[in-house]
N, C-alpha and C positions, 0 to 999 in steps of 0.2 A: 536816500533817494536813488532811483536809475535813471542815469542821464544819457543819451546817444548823441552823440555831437556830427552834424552835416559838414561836408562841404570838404575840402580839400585839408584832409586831415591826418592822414595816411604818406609816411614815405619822407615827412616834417620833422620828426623829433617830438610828435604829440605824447604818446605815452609816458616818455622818461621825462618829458618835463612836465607831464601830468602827476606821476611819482612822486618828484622833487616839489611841485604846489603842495601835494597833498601831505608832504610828510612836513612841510613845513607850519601847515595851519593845524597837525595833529590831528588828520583823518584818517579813517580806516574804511576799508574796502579791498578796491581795484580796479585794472582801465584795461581793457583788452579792444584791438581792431576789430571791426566786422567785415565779411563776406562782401556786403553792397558798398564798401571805402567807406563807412562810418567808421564813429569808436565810442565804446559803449564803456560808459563808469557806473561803480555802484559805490555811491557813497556815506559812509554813518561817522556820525561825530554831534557837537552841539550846532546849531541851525547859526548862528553870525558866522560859523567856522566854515557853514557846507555856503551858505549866502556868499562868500566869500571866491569859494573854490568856482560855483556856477559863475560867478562875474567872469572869472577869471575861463572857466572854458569857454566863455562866448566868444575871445580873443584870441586864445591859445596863442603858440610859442610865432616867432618871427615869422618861419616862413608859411603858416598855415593860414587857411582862405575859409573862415566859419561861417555856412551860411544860415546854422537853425541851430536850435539847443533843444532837446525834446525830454520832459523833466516828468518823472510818475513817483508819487511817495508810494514807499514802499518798506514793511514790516525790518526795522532792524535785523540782519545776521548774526551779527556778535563779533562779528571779525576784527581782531588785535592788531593789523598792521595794516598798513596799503602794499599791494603788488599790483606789477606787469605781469598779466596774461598774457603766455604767447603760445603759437599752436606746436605742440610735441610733433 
């Protein structure tokens, strides 16, 4: 799935401990910031596992303020691992 997560989400520690959820429920993708202060995941794995990770972004880490979760299924990548996208 691609998920963009609203709201005060940026500047938090969303990313790295977007990383740390995801490698812990054994998903593969990645989480990068966007332009407008969202942050956009693409997640592949089995569906209890991504059901899991989505709860869990609606929350995200301590100091983050989620106002929306915006969820599109979307064709498997094939991607082995989760990363942190960050801009070169």
């Amino acid at each position: 799935v691609q998920v963009v997560v609203h709201g005060r989400v940026q500047g938090v520690g969303f990313r790295y401990s977007a990383l740390r959820q995801a490698a812990g429920l054994g998903l593969t993708g990645w989480v990068r910031n966007l332009a407008d202060g969202s942050v956009e995941c693409w997640l592949e794995g089995p569906e209890p596992d991504i059901a899991a990770m989505l709860e869990w972004l609606g929350i995200g880490p301590a100091y983050a303020r989620v106002r929306g979760v915006a969820v599109q299924q979307r064709k498997p990548a094939g991607f082995t691992h989760f990363d942190v996208v960050t801009d070169a």
